[in-house]
ROKE-597194 format. One record per residue: x, y, z of N, C-alpha, C, O in turn. Coordinates in steps of 0.05 Angstrom, whole numbers, padded with zeros to 5 digits, always signed. Layout:
BEGIN
XYZXYZXYZXYZ;...
***
This chain:
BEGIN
+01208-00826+02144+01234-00819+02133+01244-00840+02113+01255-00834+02092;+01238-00869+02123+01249-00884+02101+01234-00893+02078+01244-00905+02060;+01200-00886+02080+01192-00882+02060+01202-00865+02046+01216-00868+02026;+01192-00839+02063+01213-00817+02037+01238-00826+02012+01242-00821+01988;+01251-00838+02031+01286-00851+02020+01279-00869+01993+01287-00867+01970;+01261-00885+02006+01254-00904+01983+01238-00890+01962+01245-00896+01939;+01218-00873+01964+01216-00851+01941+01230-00841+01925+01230-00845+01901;+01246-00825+01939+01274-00825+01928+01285-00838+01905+01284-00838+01881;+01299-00851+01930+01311-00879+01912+01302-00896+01884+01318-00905+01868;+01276-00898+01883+01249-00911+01863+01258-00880+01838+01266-00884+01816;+01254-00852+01849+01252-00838+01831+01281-00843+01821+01281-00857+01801;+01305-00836+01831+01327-00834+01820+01331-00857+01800+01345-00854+01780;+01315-00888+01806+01319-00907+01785+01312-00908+01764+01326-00915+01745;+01287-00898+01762+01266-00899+01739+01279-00868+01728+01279-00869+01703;+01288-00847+01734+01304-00828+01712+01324-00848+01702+01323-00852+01678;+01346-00864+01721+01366-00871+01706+01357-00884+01686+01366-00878+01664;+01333-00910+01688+01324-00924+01667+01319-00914+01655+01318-00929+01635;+01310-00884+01647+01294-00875+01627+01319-00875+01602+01318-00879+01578;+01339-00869+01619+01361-00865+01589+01372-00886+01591+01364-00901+01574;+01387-00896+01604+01401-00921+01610+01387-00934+01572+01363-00930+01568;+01404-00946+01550+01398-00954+01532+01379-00937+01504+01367-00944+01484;+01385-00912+01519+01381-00892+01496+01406-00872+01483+01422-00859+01497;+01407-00871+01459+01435-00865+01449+01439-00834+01444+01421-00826+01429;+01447-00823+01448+01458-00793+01441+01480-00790+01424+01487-00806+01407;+01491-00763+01430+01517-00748+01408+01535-00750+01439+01528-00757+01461;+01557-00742+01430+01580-00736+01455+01576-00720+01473+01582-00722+01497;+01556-00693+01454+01545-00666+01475+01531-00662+01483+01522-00639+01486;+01518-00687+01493+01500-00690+01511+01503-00703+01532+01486-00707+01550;+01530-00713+01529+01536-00736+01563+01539-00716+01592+01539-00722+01615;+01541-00688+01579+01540-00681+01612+01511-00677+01615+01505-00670+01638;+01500-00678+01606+01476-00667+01615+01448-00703+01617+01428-00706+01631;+01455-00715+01605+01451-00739+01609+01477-00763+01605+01481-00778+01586;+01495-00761+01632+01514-00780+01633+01510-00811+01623+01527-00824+01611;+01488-00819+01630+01479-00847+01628+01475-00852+01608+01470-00876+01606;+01474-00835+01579+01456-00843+01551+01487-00857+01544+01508-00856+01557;+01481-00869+01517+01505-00887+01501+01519-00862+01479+01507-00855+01458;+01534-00854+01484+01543-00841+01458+01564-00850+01447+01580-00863+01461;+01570-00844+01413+01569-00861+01385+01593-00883+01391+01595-00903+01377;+01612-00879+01413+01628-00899+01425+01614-00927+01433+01625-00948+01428;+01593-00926+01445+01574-00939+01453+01553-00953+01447+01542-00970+01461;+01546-00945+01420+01526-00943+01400+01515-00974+01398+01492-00982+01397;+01544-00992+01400+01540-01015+01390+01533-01027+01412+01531-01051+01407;+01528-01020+01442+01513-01034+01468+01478-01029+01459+01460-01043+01470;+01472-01014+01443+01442-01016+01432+01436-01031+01410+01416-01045+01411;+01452-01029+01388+01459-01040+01365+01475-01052+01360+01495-01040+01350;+01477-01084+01362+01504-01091+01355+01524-01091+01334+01548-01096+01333;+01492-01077+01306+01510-01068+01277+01520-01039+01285+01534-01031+01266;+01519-01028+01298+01542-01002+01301+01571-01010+01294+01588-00995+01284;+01576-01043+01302+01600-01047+01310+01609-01057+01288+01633-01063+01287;+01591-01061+01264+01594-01074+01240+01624-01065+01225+01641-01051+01236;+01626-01074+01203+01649-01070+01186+01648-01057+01167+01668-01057+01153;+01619-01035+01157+01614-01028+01142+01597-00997+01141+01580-00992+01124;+01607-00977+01165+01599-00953+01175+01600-00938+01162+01613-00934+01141;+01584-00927+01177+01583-00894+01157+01583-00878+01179+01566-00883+01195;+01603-00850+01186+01616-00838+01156+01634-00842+01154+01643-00857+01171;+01654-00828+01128+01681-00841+01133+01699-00819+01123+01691-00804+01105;+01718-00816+01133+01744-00801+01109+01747-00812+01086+01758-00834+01083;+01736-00795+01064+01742-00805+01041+01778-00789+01036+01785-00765+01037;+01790-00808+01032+01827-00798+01025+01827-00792+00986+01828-00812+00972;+01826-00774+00977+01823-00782+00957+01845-00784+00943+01843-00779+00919;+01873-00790+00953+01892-00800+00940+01890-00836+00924+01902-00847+00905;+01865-00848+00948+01867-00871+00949+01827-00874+00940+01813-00893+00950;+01815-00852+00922+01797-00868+00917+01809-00881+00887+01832-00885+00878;+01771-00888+00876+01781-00905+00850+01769-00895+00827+01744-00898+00826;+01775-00889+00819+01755-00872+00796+01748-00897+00775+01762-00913+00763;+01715-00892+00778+01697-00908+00759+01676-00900+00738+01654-00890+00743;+01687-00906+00708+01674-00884+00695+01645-00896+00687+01630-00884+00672;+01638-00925+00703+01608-00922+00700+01585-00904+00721+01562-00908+00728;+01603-00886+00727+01586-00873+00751+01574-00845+00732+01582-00823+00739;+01565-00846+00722+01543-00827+00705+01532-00809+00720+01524-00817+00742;+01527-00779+00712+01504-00767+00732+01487-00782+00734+01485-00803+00721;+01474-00776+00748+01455-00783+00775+01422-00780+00759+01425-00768+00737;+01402-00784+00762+01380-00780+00742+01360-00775+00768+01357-00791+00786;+01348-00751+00765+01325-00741+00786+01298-00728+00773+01292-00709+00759;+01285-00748+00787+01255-00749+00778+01239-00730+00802+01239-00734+00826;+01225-00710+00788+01215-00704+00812+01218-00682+00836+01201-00675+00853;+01248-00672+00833+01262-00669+00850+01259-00635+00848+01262-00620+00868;+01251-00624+00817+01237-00597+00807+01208-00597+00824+01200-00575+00831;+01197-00614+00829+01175-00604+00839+01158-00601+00860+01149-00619+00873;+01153-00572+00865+01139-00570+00894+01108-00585+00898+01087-00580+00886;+01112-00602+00915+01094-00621+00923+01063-00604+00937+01067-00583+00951;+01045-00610+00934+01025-00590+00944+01009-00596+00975+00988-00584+00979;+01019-00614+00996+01024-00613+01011+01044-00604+01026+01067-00609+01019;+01038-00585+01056+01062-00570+01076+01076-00596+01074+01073-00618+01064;+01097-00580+01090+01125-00594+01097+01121-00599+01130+01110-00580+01142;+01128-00619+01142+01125-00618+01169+01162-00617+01185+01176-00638+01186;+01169-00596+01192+01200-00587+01197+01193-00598+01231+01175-00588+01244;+01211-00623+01240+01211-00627+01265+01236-00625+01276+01257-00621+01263;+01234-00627+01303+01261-00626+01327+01259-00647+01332+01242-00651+01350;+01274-00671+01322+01272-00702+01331+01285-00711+01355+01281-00733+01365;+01301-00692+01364+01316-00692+01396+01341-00699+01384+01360-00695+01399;+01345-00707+01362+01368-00715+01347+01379-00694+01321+01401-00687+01314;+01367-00692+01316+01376-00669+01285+01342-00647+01276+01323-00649+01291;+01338-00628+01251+01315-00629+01237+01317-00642+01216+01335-00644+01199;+01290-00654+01221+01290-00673+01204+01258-00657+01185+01245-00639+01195;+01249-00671+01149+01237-00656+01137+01223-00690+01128+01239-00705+01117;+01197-00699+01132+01192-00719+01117+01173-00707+01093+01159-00687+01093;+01180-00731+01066+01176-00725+01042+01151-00741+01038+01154-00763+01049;+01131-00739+01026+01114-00754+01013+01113-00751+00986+01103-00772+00977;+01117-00738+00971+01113-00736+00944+01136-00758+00935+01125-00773+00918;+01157-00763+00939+01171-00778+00935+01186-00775+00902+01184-00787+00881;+01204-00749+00915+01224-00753+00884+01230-00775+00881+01221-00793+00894;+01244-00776+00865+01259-00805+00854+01285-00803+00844+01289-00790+00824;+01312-00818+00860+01339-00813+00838+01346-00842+00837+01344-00861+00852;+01355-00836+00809+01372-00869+00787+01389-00854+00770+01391-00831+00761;+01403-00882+00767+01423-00882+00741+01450-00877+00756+01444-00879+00780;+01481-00870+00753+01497-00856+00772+01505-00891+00787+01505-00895+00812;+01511-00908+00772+01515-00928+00781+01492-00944+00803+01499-00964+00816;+01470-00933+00803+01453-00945+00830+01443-00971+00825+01448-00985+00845;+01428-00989+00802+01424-01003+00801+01390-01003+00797+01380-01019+00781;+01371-00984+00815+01353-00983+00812+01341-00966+00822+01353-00955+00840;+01317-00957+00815+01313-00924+00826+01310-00934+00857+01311-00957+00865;+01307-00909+00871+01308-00900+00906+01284-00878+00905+01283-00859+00889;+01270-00881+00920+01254-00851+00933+01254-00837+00954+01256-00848+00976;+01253-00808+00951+01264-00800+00974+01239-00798+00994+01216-00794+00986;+01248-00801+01025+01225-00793+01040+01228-00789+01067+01217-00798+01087;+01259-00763+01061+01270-00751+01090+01289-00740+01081+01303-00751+01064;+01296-00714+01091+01322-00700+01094+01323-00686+01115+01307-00668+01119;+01346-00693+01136+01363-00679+01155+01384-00676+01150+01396-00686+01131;+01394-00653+01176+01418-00638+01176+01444-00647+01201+01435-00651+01224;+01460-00648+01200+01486-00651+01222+01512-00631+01216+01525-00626+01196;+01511-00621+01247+01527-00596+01246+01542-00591+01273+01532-00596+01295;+01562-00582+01269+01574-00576+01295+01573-00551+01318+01557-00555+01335;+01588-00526+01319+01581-00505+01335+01586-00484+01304+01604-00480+01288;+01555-00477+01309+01554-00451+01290+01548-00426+01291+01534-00413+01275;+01563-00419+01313+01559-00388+01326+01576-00366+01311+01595-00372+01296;+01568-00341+01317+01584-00330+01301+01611-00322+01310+01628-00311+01297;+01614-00331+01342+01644-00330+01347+01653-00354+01348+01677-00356+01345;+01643-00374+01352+01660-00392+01349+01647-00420+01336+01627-00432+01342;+01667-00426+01312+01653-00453+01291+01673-00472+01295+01697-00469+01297;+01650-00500+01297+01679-00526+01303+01658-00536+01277+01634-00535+01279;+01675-00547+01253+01656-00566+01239+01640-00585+01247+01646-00602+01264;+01624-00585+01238+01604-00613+01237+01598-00635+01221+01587-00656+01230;+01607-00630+01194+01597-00658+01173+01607-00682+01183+01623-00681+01201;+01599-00707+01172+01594-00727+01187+01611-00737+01175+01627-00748+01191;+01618-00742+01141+01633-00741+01127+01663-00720+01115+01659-00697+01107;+01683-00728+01115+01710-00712+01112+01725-00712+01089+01725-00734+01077;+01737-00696+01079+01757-00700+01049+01780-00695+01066+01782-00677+01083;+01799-00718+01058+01822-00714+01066+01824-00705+01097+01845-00692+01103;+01808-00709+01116+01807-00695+01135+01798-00681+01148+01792-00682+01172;+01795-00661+01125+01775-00643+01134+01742-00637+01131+01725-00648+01117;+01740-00622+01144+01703-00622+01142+01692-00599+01143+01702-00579+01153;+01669-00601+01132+01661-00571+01137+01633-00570+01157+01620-00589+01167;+01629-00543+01157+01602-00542+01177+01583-00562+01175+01583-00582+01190;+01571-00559+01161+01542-00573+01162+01541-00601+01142+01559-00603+01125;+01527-00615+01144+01519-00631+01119+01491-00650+01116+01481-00664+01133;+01484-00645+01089+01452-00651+01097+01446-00679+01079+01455-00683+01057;+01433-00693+01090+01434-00715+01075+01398-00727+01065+01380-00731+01081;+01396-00730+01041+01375-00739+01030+01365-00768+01030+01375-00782+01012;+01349-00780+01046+01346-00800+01046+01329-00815+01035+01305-00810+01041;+01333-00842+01015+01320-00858+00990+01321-00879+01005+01338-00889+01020;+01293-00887+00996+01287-00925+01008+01282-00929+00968+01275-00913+00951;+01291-00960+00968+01279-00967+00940+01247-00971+00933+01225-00973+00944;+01255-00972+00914+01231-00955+00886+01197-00973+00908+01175-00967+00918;+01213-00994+00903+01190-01021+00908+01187-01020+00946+01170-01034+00958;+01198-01010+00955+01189-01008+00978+01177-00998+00993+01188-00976+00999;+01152-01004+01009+01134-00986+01018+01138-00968+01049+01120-00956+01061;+01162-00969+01054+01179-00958+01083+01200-00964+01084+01208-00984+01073;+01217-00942+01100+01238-00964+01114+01245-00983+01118+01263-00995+01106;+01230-00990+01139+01232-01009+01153+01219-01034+01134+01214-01053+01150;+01214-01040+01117+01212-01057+01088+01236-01058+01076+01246-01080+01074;+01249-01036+01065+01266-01029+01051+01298-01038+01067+01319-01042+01056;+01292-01040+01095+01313-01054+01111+01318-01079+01108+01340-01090+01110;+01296-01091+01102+01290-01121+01101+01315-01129+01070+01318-01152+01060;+01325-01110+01064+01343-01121+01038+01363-01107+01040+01366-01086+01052;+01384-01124+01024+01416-01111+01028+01420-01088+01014+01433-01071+01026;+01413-01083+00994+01406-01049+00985+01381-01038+00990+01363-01043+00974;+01377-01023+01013+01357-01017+01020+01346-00994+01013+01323-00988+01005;+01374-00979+01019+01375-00939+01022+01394-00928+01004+01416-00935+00996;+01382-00913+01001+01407-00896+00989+01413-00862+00996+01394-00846+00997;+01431-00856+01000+01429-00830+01018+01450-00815+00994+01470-00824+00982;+01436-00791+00992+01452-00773+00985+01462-00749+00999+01447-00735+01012;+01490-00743+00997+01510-00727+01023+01513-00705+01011+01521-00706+00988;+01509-00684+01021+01507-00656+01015+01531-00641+01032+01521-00625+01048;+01557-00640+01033+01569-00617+01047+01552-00583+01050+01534-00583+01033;+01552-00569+01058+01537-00544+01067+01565-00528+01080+01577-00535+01100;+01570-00503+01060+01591-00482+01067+01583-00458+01074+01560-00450+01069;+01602-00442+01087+01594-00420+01106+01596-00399+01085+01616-00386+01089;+01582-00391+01063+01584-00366+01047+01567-00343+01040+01567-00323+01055;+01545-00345+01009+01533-00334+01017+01504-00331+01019+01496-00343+00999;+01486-00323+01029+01454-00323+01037+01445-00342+01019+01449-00340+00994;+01432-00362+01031+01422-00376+01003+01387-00380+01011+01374-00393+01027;+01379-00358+00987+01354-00348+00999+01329-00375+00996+01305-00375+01001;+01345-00395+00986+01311-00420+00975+01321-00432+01010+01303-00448+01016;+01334-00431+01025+01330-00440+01053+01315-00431+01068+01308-00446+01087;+01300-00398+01065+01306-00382+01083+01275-00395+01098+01272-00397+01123;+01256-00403+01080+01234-00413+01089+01238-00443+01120+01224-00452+01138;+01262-00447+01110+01258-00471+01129+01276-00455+01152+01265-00456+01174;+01304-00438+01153+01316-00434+01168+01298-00406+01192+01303-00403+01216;+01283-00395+01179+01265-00374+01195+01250-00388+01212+01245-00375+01233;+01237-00421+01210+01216-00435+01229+01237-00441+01250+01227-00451+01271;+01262-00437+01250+01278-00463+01272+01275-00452+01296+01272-00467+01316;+01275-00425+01298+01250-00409+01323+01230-00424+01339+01229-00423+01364;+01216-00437+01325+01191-00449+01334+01186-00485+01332+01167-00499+01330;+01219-00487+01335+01217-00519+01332+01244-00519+01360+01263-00535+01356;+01244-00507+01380+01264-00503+01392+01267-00527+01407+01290-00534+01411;+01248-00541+01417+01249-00574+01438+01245-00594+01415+01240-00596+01391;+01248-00609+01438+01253-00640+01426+01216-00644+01419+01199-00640+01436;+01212-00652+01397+01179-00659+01391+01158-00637+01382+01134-00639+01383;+01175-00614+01371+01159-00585+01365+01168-00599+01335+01187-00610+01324;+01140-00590+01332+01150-00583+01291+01126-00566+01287+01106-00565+01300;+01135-00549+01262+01120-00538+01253+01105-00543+01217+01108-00564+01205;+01093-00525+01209+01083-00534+01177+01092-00511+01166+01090-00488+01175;+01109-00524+01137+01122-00496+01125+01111-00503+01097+01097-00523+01094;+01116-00491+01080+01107-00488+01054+01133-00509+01040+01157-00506+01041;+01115-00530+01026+01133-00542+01011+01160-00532+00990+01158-00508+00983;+01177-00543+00984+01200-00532+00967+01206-00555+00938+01202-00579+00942;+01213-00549+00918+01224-00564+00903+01252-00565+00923+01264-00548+00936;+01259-00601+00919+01274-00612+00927+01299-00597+00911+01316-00588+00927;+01306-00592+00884+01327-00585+00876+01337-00559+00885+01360-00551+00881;+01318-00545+00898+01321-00517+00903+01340-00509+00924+01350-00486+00926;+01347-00535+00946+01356-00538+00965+01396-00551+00969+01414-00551+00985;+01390-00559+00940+01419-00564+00929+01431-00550+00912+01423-00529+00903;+01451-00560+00908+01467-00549+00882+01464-00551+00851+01459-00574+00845;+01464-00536+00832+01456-00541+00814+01449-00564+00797+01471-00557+00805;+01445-00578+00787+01442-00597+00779+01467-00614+00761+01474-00638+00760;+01480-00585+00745+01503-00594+00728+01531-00594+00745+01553-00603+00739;+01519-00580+00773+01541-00589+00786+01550-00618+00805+01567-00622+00822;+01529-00635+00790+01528-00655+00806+01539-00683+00802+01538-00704+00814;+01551-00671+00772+01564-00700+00758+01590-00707+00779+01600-00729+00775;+01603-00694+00800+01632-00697+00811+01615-00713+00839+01597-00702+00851;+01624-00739+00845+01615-00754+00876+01618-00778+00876+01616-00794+00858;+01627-00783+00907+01649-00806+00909+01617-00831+00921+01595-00823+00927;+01625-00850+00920+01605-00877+00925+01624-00893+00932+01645-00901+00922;+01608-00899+00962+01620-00922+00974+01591-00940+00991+01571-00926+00996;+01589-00963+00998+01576-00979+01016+01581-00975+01045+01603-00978+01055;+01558-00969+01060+01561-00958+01089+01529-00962+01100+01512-00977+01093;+01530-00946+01119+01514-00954+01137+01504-00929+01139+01513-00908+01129;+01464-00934+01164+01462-00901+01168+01479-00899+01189+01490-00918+01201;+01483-00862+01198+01497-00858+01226+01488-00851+01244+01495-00831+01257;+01466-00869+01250+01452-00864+01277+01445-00896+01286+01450-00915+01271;+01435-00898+01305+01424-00937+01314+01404-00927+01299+01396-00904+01304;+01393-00945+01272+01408-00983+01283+01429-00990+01262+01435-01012+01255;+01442-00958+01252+01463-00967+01241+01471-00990+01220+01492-01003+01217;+01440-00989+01205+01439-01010+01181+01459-01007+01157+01463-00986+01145;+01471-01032+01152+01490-01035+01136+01477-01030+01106+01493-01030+01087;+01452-01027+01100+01453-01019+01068+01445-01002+01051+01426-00999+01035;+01470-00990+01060+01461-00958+01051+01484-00948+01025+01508-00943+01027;+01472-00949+01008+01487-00940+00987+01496-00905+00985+01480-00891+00973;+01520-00894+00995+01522-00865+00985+01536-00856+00971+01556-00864+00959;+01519-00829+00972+01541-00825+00937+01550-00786+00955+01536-00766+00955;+01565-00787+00962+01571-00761+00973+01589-00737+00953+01614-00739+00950;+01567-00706+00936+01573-00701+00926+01596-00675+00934+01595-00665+00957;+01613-00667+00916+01645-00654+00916+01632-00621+00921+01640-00605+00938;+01610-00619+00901+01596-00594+00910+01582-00573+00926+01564-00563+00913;+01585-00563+00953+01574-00564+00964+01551-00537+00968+01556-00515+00959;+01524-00547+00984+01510-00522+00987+01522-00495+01009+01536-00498+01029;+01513-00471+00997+01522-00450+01008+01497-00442+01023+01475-00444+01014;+01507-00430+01058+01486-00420+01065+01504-00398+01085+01526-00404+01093;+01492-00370+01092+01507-00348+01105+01516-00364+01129+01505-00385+01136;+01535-00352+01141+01541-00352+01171+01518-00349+01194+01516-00364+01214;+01500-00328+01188+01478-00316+01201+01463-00342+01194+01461-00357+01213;+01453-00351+01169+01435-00375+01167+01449-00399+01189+01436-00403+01209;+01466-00410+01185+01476-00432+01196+01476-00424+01230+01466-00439+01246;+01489-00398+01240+01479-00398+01271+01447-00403+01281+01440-00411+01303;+01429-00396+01259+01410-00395+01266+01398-00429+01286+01382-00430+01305;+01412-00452+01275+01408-00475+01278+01422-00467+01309+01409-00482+01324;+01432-00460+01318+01446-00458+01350+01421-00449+01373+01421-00447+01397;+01401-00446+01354+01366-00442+01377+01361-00473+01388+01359-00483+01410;+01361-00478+01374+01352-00520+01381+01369-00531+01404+01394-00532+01409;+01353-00538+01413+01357-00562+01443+01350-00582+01435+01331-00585+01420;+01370-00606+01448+01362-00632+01442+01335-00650+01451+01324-00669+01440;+01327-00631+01483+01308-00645+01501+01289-00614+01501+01287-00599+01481;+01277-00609+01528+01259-00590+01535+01274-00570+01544+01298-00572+01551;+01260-00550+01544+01269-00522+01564+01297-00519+01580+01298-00529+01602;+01320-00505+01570+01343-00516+01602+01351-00536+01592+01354-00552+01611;+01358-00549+01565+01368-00578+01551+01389-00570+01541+01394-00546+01538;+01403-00586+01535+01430-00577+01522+01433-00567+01499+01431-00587+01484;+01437-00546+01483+01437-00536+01457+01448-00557+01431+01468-00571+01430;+01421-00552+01405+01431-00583+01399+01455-00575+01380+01450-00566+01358;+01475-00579+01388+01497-00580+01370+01520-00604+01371+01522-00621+01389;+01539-00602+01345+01557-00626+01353+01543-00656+01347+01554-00676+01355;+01510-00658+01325+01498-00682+01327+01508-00692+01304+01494-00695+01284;+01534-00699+01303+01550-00715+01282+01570-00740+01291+01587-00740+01309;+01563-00758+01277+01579-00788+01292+01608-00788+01278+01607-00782+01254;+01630-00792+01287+01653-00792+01285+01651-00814+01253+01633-00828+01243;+01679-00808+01245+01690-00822+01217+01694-00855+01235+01706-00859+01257;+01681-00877+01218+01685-00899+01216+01714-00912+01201+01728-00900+01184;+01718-00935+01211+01745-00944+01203+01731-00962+01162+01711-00976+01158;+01748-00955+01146+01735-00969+01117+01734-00998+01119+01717-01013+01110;+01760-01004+01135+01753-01035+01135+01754-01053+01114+01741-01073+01110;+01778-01039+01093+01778-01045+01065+01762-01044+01045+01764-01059+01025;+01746-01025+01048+01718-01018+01026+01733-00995+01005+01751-00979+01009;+01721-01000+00985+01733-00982+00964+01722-00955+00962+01697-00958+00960;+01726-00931+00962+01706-00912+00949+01710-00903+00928+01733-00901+00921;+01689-00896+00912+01695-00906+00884+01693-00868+00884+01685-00852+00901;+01707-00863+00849+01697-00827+00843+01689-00823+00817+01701-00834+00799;+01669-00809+00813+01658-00801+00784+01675-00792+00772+01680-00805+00752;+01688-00775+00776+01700-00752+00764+01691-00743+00739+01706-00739+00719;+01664-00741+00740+01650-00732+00718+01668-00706+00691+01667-00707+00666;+01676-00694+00702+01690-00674+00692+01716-00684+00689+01733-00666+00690;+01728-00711+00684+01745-00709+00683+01760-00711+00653+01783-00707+00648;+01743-00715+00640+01744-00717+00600+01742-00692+00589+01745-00689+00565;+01735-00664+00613+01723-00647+00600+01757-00626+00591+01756-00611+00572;+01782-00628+00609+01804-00613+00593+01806-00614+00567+01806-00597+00549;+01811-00655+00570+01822-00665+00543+01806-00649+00516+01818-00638+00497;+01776-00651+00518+01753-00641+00504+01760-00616+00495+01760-00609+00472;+01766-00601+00515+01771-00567+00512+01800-00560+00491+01806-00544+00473;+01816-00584+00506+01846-00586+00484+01839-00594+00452+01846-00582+00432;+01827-00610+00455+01815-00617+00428+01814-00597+00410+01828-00591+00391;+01788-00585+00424+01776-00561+00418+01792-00532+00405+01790-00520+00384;+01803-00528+00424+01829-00514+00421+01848-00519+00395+01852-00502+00378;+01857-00544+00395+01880-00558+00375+01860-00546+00350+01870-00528+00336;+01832-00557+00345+01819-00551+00322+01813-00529+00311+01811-00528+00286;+01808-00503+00328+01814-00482+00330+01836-00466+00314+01834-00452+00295;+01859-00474+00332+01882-00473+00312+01892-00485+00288+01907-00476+00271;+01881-00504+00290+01891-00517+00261+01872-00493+00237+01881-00479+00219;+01839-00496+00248+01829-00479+00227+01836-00446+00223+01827-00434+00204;+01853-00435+00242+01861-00407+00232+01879-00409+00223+01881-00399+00201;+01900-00422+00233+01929-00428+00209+01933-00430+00180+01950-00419+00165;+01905-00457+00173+01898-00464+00144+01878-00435+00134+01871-00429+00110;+01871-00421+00158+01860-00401+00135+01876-00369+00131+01870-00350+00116;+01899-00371+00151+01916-00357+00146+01942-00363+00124+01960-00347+00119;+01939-00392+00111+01963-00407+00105+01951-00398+00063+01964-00394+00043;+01919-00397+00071+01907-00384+00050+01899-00353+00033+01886-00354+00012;
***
């Protein structure tokens, strides 16, 4: 019998150790009470606790508009790579790694970035009931989904290289709205079937990277600030540029992500994998407002307009 107990006992420890110092989302503490969630973050990481997080409420009464922020320059980003795509269930989000490695510069960056990852964070996307998810907020508010493109610099051969310096990353923030069918997804959103546990992935047919965003000319409007990623280890150098535009995908597409579990079989449905708004901590966020010369332009335009039918009515 008191072997038994101590069996027991030995098993119940070694589950708690198993999580005990592994980090989760909020919606997963009932189902693993013991993991750290994003309150916590910084008992694994002590840069969670840093001064320089990500994400944040951008207020935009109080950004700063900087007119060296130029569109954005993407190399690459047209073309479908001729290697599959490997779409995984990381127990944390889907995640898509890139090897062809677009490339974006210019847009104030300093030096090109390559990309070589994009995931998604989203909240409850059922069709009766939606709580946002983006990780990032305007004024407050947020919308469903948001997908973020992830760049290590030009010269670096990983990550974890690219960590080794104060501009390391650069992430580009994609808001994602509930509207309508947006059929260049449909390839990745039809696999999420078969990526349902934590460690399934499947091989899908590569995509041009641009295919997956917003147009390209819609991309001159996006705010840049200095932050961090939002997950451990919560590295402080991450440059983002989070654009005003966002991608559209149906209702029906976006529930579809409500198949995924965070763990195995009987796991908690993965939703809700978005880390709360960080405090700025006096950081500036800066705004393109690319479009913002374009009234005056049109007035111009206009004025000249009239001046030339007047003088040829005056004739």
């Amino acid at each position: 019998m008191e072997l038994l107990l101590l069996a027991l006992l030995c098993l119940h420890i070694l589950k708690t150790e198993a999580v005990v110092g592994h980090w989760c989302y909020r919606s997963q503490k009932c189902e693993q009470p013991q993991c750290e969630d994003p309150a916590q973050w910084h008992k694994i990481n002590a840069t969670c606790k840093g001064d320089r997080q990500s994400p944040v409420n951008i207020v935009t009464r109080n950004v700063v508009y900087d007119k060296s922020l130029k569109p954005l320059t993407f190399e690459g980003y047209d073309v479908k790579g001729s290697a599959k795509w490997d779409l995984e269930n990381n127990g944390h989000t889907v995640k898509v790694a890139l090897d062809t490695s677009p490339k974006v510069g210019g847009g104030g960056l300093g030096r090109k970035y390559k990309a070589v990852e994009f995931h998604l964070h989203w909240g409850v996307l059922g069709e009766a009931q939606n709580i946002p998810g983006s990780e990032h907020s305007i004024d407050g508010e947020k919308y469903p989904m948001e997908l973020h493109v992830v760049h290590i610099r030009e010269d670096a051969s990983d990550v974890t290289e690219a960590k080794k310096t104060p501009d390391g990353l650069a992430v580009l923030a994609f808001f994602v709205k509930a509207d309508e069918e947006n059929k260049n997804y449909e390839t990745l959103v039809s696999e999420l079937k078969n990526i349902k546990y934590k460690g399934q992935s499947v091989k899908v047919d590569p995509l041009p990277l641009s295919s997956l965003l917003p147009p390209e000319e819609d991309l001159g409007r996006y705010y840049r600030y200095q932050g961090s990623l939002t997950t451990p280890d919560c590295y402080q150098g991450v440059i983002w540029t989070v654009f005003e535009k966002p991608v559209e995908l149906s209702l029906f597409q976006l529930s579809q992500f409500a198949a995924l579990h965070f763990d195995g079989k009987n796991s908690t449905p993965m939703m809700e994998n978005f880390r709360p708004a960080q405090p700025l901590n006096g950081r500036e966020v800066l705004w393109s407002g690319a479009s913002v010369a374009l009234p005056t332009a049109q007035l111009l335009l206009l004025a000249l307009a009239l001046t030339c039918t007047l003088s040829s009515l005056a004739h």
